[in-house]
N, C-alpha and C positions, 0 to 999 in steps of 0.2 A: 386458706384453700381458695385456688383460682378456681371460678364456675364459668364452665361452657357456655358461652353464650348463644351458641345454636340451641343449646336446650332452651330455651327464653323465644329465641326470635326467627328463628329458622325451621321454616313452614314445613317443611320435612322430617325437622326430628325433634319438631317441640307440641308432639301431639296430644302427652300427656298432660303438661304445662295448659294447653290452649283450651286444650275439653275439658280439662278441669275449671277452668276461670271462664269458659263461655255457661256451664252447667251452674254455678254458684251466681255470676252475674242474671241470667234467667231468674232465679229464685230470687233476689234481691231485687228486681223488675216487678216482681209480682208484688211482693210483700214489704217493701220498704218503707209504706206506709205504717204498717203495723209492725216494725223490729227496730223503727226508729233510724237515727243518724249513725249505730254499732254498722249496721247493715252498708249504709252509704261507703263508709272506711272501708270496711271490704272489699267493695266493687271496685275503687281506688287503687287500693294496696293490690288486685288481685294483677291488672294491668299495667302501675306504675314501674315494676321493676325491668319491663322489656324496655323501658327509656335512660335505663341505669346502662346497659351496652348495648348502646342504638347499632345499629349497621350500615352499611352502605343502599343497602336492599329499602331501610327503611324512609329512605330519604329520597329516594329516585323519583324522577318526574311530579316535582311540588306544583307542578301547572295542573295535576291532577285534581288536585287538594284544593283548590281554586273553589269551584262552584257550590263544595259542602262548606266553606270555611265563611264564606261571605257572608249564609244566611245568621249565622251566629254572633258573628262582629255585629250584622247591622241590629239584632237582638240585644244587642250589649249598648248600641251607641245610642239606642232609643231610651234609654235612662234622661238623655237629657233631655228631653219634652216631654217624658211620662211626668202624669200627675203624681203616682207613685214610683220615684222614683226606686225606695229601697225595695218594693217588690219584683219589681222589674229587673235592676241590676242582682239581685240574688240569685231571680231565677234564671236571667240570660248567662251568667254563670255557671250554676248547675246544668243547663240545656246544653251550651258549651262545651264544656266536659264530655259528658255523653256523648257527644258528637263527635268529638275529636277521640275521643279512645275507640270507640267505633271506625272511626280511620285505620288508627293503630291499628287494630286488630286485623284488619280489614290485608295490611301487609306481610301480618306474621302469623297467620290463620287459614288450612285449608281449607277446602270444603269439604274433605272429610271430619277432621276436627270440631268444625263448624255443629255438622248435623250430629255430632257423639255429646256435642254440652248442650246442643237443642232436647236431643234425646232423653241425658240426665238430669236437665235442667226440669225439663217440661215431667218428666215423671215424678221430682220433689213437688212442684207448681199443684199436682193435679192429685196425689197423696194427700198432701196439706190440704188442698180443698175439700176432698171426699171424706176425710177423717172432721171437720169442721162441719159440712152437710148443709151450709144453710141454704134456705130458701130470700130473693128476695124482691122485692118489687120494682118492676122499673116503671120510672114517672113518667119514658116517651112510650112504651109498649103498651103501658096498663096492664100489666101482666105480671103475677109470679114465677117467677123459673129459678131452676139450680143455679147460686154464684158463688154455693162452697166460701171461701174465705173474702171472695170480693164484695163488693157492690153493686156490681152490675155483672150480669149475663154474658154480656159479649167480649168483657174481660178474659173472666175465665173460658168463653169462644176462643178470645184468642191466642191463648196459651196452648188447648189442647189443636188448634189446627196447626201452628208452629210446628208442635209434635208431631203431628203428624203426617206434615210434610217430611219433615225431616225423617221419618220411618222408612219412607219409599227411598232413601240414600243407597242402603246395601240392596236393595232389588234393583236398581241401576248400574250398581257396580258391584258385583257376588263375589267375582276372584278376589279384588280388594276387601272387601268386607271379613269374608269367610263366614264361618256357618254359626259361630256365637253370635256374632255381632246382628247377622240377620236373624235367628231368631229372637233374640230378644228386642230386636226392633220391630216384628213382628206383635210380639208381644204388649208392648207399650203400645203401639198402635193401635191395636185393639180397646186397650183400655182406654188412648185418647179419644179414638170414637165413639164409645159409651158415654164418654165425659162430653163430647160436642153432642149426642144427643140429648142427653137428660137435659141442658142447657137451653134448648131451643132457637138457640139464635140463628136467627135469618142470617144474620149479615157473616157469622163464620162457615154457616154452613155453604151457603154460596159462594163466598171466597175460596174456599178450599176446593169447593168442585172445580170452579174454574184455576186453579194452579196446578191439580193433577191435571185438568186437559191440556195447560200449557208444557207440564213436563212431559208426557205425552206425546204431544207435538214434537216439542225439542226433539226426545227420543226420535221419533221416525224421522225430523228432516239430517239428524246428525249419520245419519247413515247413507246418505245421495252427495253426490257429487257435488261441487259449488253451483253449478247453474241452474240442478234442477233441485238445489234448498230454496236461491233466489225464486222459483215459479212455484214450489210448495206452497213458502211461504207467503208470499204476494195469493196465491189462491184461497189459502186458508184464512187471510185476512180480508177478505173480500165476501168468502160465505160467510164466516162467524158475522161481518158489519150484515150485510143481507138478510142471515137470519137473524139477528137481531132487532131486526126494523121491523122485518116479517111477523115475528111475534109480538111485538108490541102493538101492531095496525091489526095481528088478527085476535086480540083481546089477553096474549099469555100473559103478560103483563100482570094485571088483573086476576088471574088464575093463581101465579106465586104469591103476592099479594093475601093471597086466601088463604093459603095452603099453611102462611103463617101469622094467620091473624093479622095482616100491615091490609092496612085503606092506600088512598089514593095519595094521601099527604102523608105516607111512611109514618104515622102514628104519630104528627106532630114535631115531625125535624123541619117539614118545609116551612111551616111557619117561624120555626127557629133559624130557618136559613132567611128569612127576609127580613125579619127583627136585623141579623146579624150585616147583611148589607145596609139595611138602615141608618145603623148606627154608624160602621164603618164611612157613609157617607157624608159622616159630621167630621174626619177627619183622612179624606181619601187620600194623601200622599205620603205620609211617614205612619198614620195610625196614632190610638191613643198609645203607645208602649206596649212592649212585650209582658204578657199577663200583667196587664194593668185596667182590664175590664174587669174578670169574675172576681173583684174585693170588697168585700162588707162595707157599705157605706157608699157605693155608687146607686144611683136612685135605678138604673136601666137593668141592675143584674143584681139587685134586689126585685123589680120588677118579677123577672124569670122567674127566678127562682118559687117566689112566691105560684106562679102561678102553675109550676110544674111539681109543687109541694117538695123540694128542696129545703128542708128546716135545717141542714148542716150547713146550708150556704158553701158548701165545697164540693169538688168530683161532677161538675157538671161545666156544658160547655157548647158548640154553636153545631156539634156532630156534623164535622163539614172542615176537613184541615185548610180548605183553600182561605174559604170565610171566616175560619181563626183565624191567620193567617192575615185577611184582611183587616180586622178590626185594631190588631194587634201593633200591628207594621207598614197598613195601609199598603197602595197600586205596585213600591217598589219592594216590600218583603213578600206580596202577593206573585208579583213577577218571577222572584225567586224561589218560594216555593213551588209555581207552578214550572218552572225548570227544572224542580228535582222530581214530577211525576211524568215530567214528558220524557226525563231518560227513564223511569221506572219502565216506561212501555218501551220507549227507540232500544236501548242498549238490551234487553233480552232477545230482541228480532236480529240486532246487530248480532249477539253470540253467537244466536242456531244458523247467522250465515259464514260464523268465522269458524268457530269452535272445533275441537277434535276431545275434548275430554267430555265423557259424560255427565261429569257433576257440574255443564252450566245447565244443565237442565233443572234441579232443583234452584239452584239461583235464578233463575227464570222463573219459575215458580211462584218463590217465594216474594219477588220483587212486584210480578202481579197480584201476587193474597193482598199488598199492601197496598198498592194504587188502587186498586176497587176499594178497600175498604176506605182510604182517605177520603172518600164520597158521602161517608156518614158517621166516622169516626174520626177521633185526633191522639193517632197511634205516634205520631214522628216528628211532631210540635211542641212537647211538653216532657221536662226532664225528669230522669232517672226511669225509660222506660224501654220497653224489648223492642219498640219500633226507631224510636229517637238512638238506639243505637247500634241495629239491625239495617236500616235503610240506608247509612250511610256505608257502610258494611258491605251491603251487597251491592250498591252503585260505583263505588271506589274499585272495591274488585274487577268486576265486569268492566270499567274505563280502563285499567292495567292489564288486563288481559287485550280487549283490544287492540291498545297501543304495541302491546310485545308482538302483536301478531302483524301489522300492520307495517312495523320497523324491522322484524326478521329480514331475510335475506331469501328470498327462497330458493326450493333445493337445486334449481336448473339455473338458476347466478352462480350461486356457491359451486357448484360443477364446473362451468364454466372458467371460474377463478383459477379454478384450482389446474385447470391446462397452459394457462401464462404463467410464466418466469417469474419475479418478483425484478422490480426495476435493478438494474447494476447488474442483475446476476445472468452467469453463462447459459444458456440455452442448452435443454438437454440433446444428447445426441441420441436420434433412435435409427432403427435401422432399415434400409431402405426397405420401400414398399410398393408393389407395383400402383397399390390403389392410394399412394401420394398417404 
């Protein structure tokens, strides 16, 4: 039996296929710690088959694939001066992968699809948590809070604001949606909120504010004409830097800060961020190798650990993807990294000035939850996880969309075309007219 391969790979009618395997990959993001390498196959197997009948669609513009491809090759090639090598080449590996199926997906995945396996994903993710119930401590907060099946708080943060981003999808787009779909993404929503509260985490809950305000935004500049999105947006980036400044000179700062038990040193990341430059500074040009700091037996992350009471000596890290990042791979995977958070910001400004579909709005969104968070979290630097193959995901997309827009024709050329002859051919005859 010959299988359609638009069911597979063609973003239009492989929506079953794609929510499905975006909803199961979610849940193997969260938990694959604890389900083991069964789990990893999965993830594998659930997106290997769309490479069994590639497409043409899937190959297009590989200058695209460029700037996510690079950071992972140089990942892989730092095996040869890491001191551990087989940690490194393992993980650059694994990290690899993710990244590139994240491409993949990135071709043959809408963004309705997208937010249907966010949706079904993030309600297993948050089930399994709430059914498990734990409480746990975190060693930068000082603090107990809900982490359900994780280890950390901002974890399980940020599965349920995924979700819940991904809720706002059918209130975007209702005719598409229809009226299942939104309510019951109404529904999850609710309950992922519950879930980002009980949590407490600073850092998902201000994430997520700030990516409804940019869907938000989106929404309203997508509805002005092209010149007055450009003066929108150029305005709204202007007050939001403004107020920003503003509140931090007139003490808010300090107020949020409060509101969630964080001091002035974010409960001990800044100190983690300057260890992290420190050390990076004993090797600033290629880095020690990729994950070849946090290994048992180095004197510096032994250090840490101890003094952040890490007895597992694992799941802990510089909370700072740039400063992972640096340590890791040194000024030139630094460079690189910081490349894929300057499109995180450029390429959603770039949408709401090109765009005509509503769902880059949630891709904007969701591209900003991630760049704030990479400030004190390492969502998209470390394999087998929902950001390492989300980010690429939604960077890829938004550059192809872009470019289709960019390379169109527009309507008043193609009109134009369309009153010339084609070369060789007889000229039509019309009939006279006094106004020529």
């Amino acid at each position: 039996m010959k299988i359609d391969a638009g069911l597979l790979t063609d973003p239009d009618r492989n929506g079953l296929y794609a929510g499905l395997a975006t909803t199961l990959s979610v849940f193997v993001f969260a938990y694959s710690t604890r389900f083991g390498q069964a789990s990893i196959l999965l993830f594998y197997a659930l997106w290997l088959p769309a490479l069994l009948r590639p497409t043409r669609a899937m190959a297009r513009a590989p200058v695209n694939l460029l700037p996510f491809l690079l950071l992972p090759v140089l990942a892989a090639a730092s095996t040869l001066w890491s001191d551990r090598p087989d940690a490194t080449l393992r993980a650059a590996i694994q990290w690899g992968t993710t990244v590139f199926l994240g491409l993949l997906a990135a071709r043959i995945t809408s963004v309705a699809s997208l937010c249907r396996g966010l949706l079904g994903g993030g309600l297993l993710v948050l089930i399994y948590s709430t059914l498990n119930g734990a409480y746990a401590y975190d060693v930068v907060d000082g603090t107990y809070a809900f982490a359900g099946a994780f280890s950390s708080k901002n974890q399980l943060g940020l599965f349920a604001s995924l979700t819940l981003v991904a809720a706002v999808y059918p209130l975007t787009n209702p005719r598409q949606a229809g009226l299942v779909w939104t309510c019951a993404a109404l529904g999850i929503g609710a309950f992922a909120a519950t879930t980002l509260a009980r949590t407490q985490s600073a850092t998902s809950v201000i994430t997520v504010v700030l990516a409804f305000g940019i869907i938000l935004l989106a929404l309203g500049v997508l509805h002005l004409p092209r010149i007055l999105r450009i003066i929108a947006t150029a305005t709204g980036g202007i007050l939001l830097t403004l107020g920003l400044v503003a509140a931090v000179m007139l003490g808010a700062l300090d107020t949020v800060f409060a509101v969630f038990g964080k001091d002035a040193t974010l409960t001990g990341r800044t100190y983690l961020w300057s260890r992290g430059i420190e050390f990076a500074g004993a090797h600033p040009t290629l880095g020690l190798g990729y994950y070849a700091f946090w290994i048992p037996g180095r004197a510096e992350a032994e250090e840490l650990w101890t003094e952040f009471h890490i007895e597992a000596q694992t799941g802990f890290h510089f909370h700072n993807t740039l400063i992972e990042g640096y340590v890791g791979l040194g000024i030139v995977g630094l460079s690189l990294l910081a490349l894929w958070s300057v499109l995180l910001l450029l390429l959603p400004l770039a949408t709401m000035l090109r765009a005509q579909n509503r769902s880059a709005a949630i891709v904007a969104g969701l591209s900003v939850l991630f760049l704030v968070r990479s400030l004190v979290e390492i969502d998209f630097f470390t394999p087998y996880t929902a950001g390492s193959f989300l980010v690429p995901f939604l960077l890829l997309h938004q550059l192809d969309g872009l470019r289709r827009r960019v390379s169109a024709p527009q309507h008043g050329t193609r009109n134009a075309l369309r009153r010339f002859p084609k070369a060789g051919a007889a000229a039509p005859i019309r009939p006279y007219s006094p106004r020529g």
